[in-house]
N, C-alpha and C positions, 0 to 999 in steps of 0.2 A: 705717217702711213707706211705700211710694208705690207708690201706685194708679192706675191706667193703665186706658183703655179702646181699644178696636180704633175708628179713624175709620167704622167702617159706625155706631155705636152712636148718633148724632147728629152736632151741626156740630161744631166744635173752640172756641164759645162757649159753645155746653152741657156740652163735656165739660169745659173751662176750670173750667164754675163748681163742679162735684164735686169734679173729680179735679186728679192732677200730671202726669197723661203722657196720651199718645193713642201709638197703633200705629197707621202710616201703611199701608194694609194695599193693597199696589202692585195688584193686580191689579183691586182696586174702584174704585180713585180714577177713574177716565174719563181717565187718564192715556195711552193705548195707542190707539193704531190702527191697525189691522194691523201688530200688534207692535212697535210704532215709536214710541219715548216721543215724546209733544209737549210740546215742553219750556214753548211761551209757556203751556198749562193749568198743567202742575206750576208754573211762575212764580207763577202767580196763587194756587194755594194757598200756596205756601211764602210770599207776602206778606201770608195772611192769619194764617197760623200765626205769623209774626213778630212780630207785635202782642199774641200773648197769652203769658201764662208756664208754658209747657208742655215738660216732658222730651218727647223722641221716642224710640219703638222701629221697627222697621218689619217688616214681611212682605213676604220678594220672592213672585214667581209660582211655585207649585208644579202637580201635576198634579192635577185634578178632572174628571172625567164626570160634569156636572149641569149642568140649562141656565141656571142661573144663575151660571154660570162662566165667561167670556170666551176661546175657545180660543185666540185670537191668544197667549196668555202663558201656557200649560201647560208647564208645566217637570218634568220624570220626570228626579230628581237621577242613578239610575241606567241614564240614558239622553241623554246631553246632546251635542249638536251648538255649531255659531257660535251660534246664535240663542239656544239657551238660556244659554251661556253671559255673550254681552252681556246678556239680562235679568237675569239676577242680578245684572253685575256691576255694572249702572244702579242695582241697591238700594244696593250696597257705599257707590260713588261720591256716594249721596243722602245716606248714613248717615253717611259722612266730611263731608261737608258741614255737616250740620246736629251733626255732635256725638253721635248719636245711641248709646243704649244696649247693643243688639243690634240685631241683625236674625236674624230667622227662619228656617230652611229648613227645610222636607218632607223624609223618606227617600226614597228609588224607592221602585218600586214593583216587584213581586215578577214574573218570569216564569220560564219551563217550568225553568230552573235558579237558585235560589233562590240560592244562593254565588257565581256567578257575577256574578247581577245585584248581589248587597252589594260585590264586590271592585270592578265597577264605579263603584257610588258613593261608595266611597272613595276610588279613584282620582282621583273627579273631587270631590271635597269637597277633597283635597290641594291641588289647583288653585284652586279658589277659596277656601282660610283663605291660601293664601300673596298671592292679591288681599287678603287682609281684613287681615295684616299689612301689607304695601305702602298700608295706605289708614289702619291703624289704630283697625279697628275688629273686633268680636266677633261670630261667626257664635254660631248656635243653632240643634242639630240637634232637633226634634220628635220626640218620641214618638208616633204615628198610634194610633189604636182598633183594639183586633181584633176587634174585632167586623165588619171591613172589611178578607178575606182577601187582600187584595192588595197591601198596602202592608209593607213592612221597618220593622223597627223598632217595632212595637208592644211586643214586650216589651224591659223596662229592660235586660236583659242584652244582649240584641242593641243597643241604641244606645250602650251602655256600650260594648262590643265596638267600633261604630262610629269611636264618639270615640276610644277611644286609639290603632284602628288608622291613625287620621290624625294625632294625634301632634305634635300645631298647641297652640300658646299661644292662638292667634284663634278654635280651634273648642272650645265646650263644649256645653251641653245646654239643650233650652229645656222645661221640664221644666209638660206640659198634663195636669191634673188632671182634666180633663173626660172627655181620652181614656182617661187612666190607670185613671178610675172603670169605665169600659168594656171594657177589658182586667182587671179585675180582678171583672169580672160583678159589682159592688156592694160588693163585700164589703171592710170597711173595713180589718180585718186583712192581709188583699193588698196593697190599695194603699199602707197604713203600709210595708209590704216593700217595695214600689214606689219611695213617695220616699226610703226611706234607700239604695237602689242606685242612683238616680240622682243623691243630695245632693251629695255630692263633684264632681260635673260641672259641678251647675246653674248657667247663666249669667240666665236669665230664664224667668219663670212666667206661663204661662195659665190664667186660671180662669174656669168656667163649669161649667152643672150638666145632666143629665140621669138619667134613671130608671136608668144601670146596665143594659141588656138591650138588643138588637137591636130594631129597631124599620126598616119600611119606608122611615119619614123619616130617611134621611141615614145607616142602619144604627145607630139612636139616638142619632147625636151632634146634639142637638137646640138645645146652647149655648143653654141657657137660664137666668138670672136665678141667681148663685150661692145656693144655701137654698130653690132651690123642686124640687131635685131627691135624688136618694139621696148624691151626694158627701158625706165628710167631713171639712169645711176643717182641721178641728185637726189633719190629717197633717200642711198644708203647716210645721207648725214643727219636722219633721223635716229641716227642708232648713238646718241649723244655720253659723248665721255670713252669711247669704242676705242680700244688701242692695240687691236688685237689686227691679225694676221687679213686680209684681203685677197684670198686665194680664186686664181682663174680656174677654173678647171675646162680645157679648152685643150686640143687634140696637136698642134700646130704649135712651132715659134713664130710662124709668120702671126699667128691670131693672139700669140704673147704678147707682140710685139706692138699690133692695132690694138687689142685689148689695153695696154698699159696707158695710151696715150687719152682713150675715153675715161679711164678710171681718173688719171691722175685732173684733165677739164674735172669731171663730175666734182673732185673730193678738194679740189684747188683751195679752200677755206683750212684744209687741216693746216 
């Protein structure tokens, strides 16, 4: 099993001394300025990152309306221009670099023609798994929350749908248990249904917890401390033959730290 946290979680000293991975999560890094990588900042992290012994995954820019989200780097997969284009493809080109596990992508996002906007974004997911072959590396499509009507892909069959209408060796499934809790309104039996329809895909897993219900804050996805919330980890060993990376994405080393200790009970058979 390897354990992985999101770089918001602490420094990559702290998460060093926990864990085996960090997820280099692009749109928080202070990496962007007016959509414009700076490359001598990433410089200086990727020189500090090379000094410890850590797997990497990364998260490019997706689309969020919250003001703790940097708009220069909003990326709506099913909506994508030059600009969002080279932002992804700056993840692709990091991830080939450094080696890296996955990388991440967001669904689009849903408007007045719901099929429309999905043929969109698989049109353009075709486009960049053939950058991620050409780079040799593995996209991951997200599962989003339904509890957040606006996003594709919240349920498993629709990203199922997704992934094989793109049809790529480079694109599988980044399969987020936090979201999937929320789309399955709590209920463990669902989401046990949940991870065997997305098993066969999974390329990489997000885990963090929340109450299961909508909620003002973030529509409940509140990514809190795996075990302090209604999730239940024993599903993730439906996702059989899985050897990929188990990333927290969790705000804290204290909730690193409580998070590790629930994952490692939950997965205690690997």
């Amino acid at each position: 099993m390897i354990l992985g946290a999101s770089s918001f979680a602490g420094n990559f000293s702290e998460i060093a001394s926990e864990l085996d991975s960090v997820e280099l999560y692009m749109p928080k890094l202070g990496v962007y300025r007016e959509s414009v990588l700076q490359k001598d900042i990433l410089d200086a992290i990727l020189d500090e990152l090379s000094t410890l012994d850590l797997k990497t995954s990364l998260h490019a820019p997706y689309f969020a309306d919250v003001p703790t989200y940097p708009k220069d780097v909003v990326v709506d997969t099913a909506s994508m221009g030059g600009r969002e284009f080279r932002l992804i493809r700056e993840s692709i080109e990091l991830a080939a670099k450094l080696g890296s596990n996955a990388i991440v992508l967001h669904p689009g996002r849903v408007g007045n023609d719901r099929e429309a906007c999905f043929n969109r974004m698989v049109s353009n997911l075709k486009i960049l798994a053939s950058d991620a072959e050409d780079s040799g590396v593995m996209l991951g499509l997200e599962n989003k929350e339904g509890t957040s009507t606006g996003n594709l892909c919240c349920d498993a069959n629709e990203l199922v749908r997704a992934v094989e209408e793109v049809n790529s060796d480079n694109l599988g499934a980044t399969f987020d248990i936090g979201h999937a809790n929320l789309t399955c309104a709590g209920d463990s039996t669902k989401l046990r249904e949940f991870a065997k329809t997305m098993a066969p895909y999974v390329i990489h897993v997000h885990v963090h917890d929340n109450g299961g219900v909508w909620t003002n804050d973030y529509d409940g996805d509140e990514h809190l401390a795996p075990g302090s919330g209604t999730v239940d980890y024993t599903v993730l060993n439906e996702l059989k033959g899985y050897n990929g990376i188990f990333n927290m994405e969790v705000f804290s080393i204290d909730d690193v730290r409580s998070g590790k200790a629930t994952m490692k009970k939950a997965l205690e058979i690997r």
